[in-house]
C-alpha positions, -999 to +999 in steps of 0.1 A: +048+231+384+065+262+396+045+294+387+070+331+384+040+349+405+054+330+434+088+324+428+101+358+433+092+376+468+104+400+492+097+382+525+132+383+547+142+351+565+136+364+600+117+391+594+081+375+583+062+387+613+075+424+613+063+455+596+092+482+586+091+515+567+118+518+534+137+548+539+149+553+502+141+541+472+163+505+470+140+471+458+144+446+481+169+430+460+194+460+457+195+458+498+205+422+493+231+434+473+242+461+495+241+442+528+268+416+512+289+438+500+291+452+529+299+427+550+328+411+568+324+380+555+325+394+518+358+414+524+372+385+538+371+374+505+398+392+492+424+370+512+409+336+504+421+318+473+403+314+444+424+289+420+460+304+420+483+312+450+474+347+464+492+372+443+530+382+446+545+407+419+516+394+393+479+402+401+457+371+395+415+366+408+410+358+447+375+347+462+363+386+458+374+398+427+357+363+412+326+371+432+326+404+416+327+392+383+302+365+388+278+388+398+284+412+369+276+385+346+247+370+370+231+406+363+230+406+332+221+368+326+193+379+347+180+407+336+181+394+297+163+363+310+138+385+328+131+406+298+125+373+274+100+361+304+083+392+297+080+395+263+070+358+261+046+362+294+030+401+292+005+391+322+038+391+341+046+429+341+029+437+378+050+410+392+087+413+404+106+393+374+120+428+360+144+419+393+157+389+383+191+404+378+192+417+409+183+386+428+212+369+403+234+394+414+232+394+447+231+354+447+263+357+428+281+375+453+270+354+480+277+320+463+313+316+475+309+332+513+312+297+528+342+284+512+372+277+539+407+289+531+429+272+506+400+264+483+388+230+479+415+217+500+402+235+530+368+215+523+385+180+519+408+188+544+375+193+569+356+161+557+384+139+558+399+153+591+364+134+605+360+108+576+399+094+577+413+113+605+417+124+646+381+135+641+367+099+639+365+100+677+329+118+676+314+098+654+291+084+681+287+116+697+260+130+663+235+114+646+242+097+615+223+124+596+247+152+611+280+127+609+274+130+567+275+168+573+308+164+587+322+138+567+308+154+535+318+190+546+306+216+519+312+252+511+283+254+491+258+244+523+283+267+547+274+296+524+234+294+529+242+288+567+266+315+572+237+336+557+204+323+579+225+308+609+213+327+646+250+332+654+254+345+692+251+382+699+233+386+664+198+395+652+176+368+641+180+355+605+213+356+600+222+383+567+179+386+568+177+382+531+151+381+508+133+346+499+146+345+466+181+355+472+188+328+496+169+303+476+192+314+443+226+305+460+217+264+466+224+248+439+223+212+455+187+215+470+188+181+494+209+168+523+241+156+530+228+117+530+215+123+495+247+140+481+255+102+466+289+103+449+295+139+439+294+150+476+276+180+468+247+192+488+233+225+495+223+230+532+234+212+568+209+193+592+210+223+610+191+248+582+172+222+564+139+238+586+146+270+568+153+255+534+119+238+538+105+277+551+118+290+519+105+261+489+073+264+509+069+299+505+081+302+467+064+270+457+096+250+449+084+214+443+102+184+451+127+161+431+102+145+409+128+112+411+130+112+447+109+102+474+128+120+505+111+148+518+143+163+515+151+165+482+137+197+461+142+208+427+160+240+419+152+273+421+151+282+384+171+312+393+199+289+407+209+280+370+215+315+363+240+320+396+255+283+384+259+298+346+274+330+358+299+312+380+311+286+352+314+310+324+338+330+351+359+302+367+366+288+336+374+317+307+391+339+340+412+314+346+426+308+312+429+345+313+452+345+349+470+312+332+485+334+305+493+359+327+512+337+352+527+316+315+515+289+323+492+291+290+516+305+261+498+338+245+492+319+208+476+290+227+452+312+249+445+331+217+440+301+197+412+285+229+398+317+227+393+324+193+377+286+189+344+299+201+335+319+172+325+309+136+345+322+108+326+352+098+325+367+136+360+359+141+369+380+111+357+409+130+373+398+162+411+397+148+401+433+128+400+449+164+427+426+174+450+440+148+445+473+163+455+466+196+494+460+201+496+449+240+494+411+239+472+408+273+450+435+261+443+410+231+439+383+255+413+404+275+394+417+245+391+377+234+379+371+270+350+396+270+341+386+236+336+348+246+320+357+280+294+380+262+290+343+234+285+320+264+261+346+283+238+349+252+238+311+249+227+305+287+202+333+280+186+306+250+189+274+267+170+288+297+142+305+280+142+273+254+137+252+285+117+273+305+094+250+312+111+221+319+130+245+343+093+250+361+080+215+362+121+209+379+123+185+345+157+203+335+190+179+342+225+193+343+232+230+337+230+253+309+263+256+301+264+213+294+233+218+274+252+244+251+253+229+213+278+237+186+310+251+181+309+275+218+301+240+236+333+221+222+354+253+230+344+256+261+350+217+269+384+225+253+391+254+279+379+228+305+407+200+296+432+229+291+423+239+329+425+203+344+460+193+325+479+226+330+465+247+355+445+231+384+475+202+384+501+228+379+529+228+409+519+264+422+483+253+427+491+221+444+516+231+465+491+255+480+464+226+482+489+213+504+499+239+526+460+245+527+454+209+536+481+207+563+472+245+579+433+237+587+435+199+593+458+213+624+434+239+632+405+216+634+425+193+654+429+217+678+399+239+684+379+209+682+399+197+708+401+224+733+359+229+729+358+191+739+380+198+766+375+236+776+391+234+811+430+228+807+448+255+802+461+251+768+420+249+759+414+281+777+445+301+756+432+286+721+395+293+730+400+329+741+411+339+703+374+326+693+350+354+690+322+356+710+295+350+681+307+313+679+292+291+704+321+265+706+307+258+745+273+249+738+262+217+749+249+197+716+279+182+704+269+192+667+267+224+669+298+228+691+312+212+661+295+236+636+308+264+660+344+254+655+342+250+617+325+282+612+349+302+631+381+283+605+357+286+575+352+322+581+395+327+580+414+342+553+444+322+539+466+346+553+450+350+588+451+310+591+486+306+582+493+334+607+476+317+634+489+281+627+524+301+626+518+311+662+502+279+674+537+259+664+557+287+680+571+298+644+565+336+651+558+354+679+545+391+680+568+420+684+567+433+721 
């Protein structure tokens, strides 16, 4: 069973053996915070797609402004979980579980940094570009451990290796983050060749050793239905960074919906309104009558059901605390919801899959997406096999320098490619597959 005392620590990934002096008066967990949001990868995030083409005339969510939200919520899922712990375990006031909404917070704002461009797309369109496609070739060239990375390509393990990955010319550690934060973001805690048919796993062959660093340290036990050594349960935290993340995605996007009309105003209302019983709702339309602006009813309604779902995560946690500890806890807390807010929320989520995520905008940029970094791949991939031609020379000298695409294990030279496209923006890949084909040229 996992025990809170060790669960949340200060250690930095890469920083273990050294001894430094805090200049101000920042936990741990704040500088977490800080350091992503003041990174390049984080501000990329601003020009990577989130569900809906990047904005035009109307302004909808991208990777950041989702990110930002998340970790909003994440704070304060965390620090009401944090102040239940207490209350219900008083021996833990010396410890550091008052920072659990920092730690969620900062997860939060990391848990999309390894997404490609173009959304899911960009991840099929890298698993399938070696699992159906030109990328078949170097199948015998990896181990069949590391050809399931590939073939399974996933943002959610790119995100914990762009954040503990040695890339060239940097310090050791990647992002050097606390224990706790890194383990917070992997929701999938096992391998690519036990991701079995959801595809989902939470770290690469190449940072399973620091995964392993990381359970060892905070006393995360294994899958107690497993036998691989590979295979851990979650970080309790983890729910709390999942939680945050659904209750965003899916109410923010019935929110963008109505603004883009795909959702009518009455039947956004109407989801919304579905998540409250009678006497609450009463209260709700009082206000509503007050407010004239149709989208400021429709964002009122949307804080009102993300403050419902957060209290209800808050419950199902702290009612299954220890089920959580012993790794005994299945699914995630917003699945183990009951009543009235669950069967709204599963109607938001069948809303979602008929209207929006099949709409034409949304596909239509799935397959731009699909077509722009299946090229890419192709390409790069390509000219790191082959670095001598010319042609390989003129696409490799727009790779930075921190990407080791000349290495000579054939995995990581891989890894070295895909990094460099998943760390793109939408905008800056369709740029650069504009130039490629010759359909722009810079202005001399």
């Amino acid at each position: 069973m996992m025990n809170w005392q060790q669960l949340i620590s200060t250690k930095r990934l890469g920083l273990e053996d050294m001894h430094y002096s805090k200049k101000d008066d920042r936990t741990e967990f704040h500088r977490d915070f800080d350091r992503l949001i003041f990174s390049a990868p984080f501000r990329r995030l601003q020009n990577k797609t989130q569900v809906f083409p990047l904005p035009g005339s109307v302004f909808v969510h991208n990777r950041l402004t989702h990110s930002l939200e998340v970790a909003s919520v994440g704070r304060s899922l965390g620090t009401d979980v944090a102040n239940r712990l207490l209350q219900r375990h008083p021996e833990l006031s010396n410890t550091h579980i008052g920072e659990c909404g920092a730690i969620v917070s900062a997860a939060c704002l990391a848990h999309d940094l390894g997404n490609p461009p173009f959304g899911h797309s960009g991840e099929r369109a890298i698993a399938t570009f070696f699992s159906e496609g030109k990328g078949l070739k170097y199948k015998d060239l990896v181990t069949p451990a590391q050809w399931n990375d590939l073939i399974h390509y996933e943002g959610n393990a790119n995100a914990f290796r762009l954040l503990t990955h040695q890339f060239k010319g940097r310090r050791p550690g990647g992002f050097v983050m606390t224990y706790s934060t890194l383990a917070s973001i992997v929701k999938y805690p096992f391998t690519s060749d036990l991701a079995g048919k959801k595809l989902k796993f939470g770290f690469f062959q190449s940072e399973y050793q620091k995964y392993q660093r990381i359970a060892d340290e905070l006393g995360i036990i294994k899958h107690k239905n497993c036998d691989s050594s590979a295979e851990y349960s979650r970080y309790p935290l983890v729910y709390l960074v999942e939680a945050a993340d659904d209750i965003c995605y899916e109410i923010m996007d019935i929110e963008d919906a109505h603004k883009l009309k795909i959702l009518q105003s009455q039947e956004t209302k109407e989801l919304l309104m579905n998540f409250f019983e009678p006497e609450r709702l009463e209260k709700i339309k009082a206000v509503l009558d007050k407010v004239t602006d149709v989208n400021e009813q429709i964002v009122y309604l949307r804080s009102c059901v993300i403050g419902a779902l957060e209290a209800e995560c808050v419950k199902v946690f702290i009612d299954n605390e220890e089920k959580i500890l012993k790794g005994e806890f299945e699914g995630s807390l917003i699945n183990a919801i009951e009543g009235r807010i669950k069967d709204a929320y599963k109607q938001c989520e069948a809303v979602s899959y008929k209207k929006i995520y099949i709409s034409k905008d949304v596909l239509d940029i799935e397959l731009a997406g699909y077509k722009i970094i299946s090229t890419l791949i192709d390409l790069f991939i390509t000219a790191s096999m082959n670095p001598d031609t010319a042609y390989s020379k003129l696409l490799l000298g727009r790779v930075s320098s921190q990407y080791d695409v000349q290495t000579e294990d054939v995995y990581e030279r891989i890894m070295a490619v895909l990094d460099f496209i998943s760390g793109m923006t939408d905008v800056y890949a369709l740029d650069l597959f504009r130039k490629i084909n010759g359909e722009s040229i810079p202005i001399i």
